[in-house]
C-alpha positions in Angstrom: 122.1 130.8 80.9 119.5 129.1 79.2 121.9 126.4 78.3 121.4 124.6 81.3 117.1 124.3 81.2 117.5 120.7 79.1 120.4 119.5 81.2 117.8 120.5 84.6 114.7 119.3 83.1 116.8 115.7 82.3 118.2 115.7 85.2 114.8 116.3 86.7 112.9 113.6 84.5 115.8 110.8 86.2 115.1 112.1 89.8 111.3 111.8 89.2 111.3 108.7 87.4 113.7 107.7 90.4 110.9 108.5 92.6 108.1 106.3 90.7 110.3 103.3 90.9 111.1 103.8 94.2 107.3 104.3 95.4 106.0 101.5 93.2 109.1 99.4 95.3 107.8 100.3 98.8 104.4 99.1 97.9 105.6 95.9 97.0 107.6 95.8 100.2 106.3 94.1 103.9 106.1 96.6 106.5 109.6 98.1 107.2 111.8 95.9 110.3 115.1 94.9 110.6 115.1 92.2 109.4 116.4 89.7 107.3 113.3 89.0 105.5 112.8 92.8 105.0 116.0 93.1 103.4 116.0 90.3 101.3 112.8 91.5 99.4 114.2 94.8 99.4 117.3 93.1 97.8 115.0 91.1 94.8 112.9 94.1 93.9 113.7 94.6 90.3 111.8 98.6 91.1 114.3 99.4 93.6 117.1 98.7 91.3 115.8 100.9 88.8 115.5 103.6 91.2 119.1 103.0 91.9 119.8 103.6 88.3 117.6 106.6 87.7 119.6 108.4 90.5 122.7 107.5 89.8 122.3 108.9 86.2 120.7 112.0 87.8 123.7 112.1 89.6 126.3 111.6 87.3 123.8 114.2 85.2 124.1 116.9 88.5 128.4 116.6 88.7 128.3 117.8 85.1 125.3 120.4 85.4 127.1 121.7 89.0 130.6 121.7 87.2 129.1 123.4 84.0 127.0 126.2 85.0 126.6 128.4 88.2 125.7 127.1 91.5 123.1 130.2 92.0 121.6 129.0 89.0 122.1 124.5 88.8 120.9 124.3 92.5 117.0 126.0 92.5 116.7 124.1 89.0 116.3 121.0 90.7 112.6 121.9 91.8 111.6 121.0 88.2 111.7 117.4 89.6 108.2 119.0 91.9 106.6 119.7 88.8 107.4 116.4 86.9 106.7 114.7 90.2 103.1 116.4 90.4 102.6 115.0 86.9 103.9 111.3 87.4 101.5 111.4 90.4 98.6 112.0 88.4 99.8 109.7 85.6 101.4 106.7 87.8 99.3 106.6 90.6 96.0 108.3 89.8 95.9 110.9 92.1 93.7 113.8 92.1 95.9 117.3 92.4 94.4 120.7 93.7 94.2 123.9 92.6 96.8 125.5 95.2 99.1 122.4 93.8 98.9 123.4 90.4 99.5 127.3 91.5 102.5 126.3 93.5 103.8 124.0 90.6 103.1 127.6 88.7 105.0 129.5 91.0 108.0 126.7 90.8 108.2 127.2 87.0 108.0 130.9 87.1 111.0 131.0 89.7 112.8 128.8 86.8 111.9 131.0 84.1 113.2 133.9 86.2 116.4 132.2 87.7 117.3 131.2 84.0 116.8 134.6 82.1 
């Protein structure tokens, strides 16, 4: 089983970095409306179509994990992307993470280690 730990942490680096383009897209945005306007910025923000591509390879990344290995064991694997996501907080956008953050992102990579075994 521990076949499938590079495919999850991959998978888990595209979902993340998915998430930093997709944050660093909504800042440049104008507060959400229906709009045309809103749209059409949403529509020229070269962030937002990275995110696209960082989940569609996740995506196409999860079909093969999903197909490959067992669902008992692909599915909770995808809560690596918490622990990367803590990191690319810190690194990305500069914020500060607790203590009871950094036990839960221990707990997270414990129940990993123990699903994978």
């Amino acid at each position: 089983m521990w076949r499938i730990i590079p495919y999850a942490i991959l998978q888990s680096i595209l979902l993340t970095g998915g998430q930093v383009f997709f944050k660093y897209a909504m800042m440049r945005m104008p507060a959400f409306s229906w709009s045309r306007v809103f749209f059409t910025s949403l529509l020229v923000n070269w962030q937002f179509a990275a995110c696209g591509l960082f989940f569609g390879a996740a995506s196409l990344l999860w079909a093969y994990i999903v197909k490959n290995f067992p669902f008992s064991a692909s599915y909770p694997m995808l809560s690596l992307s918490y622990v990367f996501g803590m990191f690319a907080a810190i690194m990305f956008f500069h914020e500060e993470v607790s203590t009871a953050k950094w036990l839960g992102v221990a707990f997270i990579m414990i129940g990993c280690f123990l699903i994978a075994k």
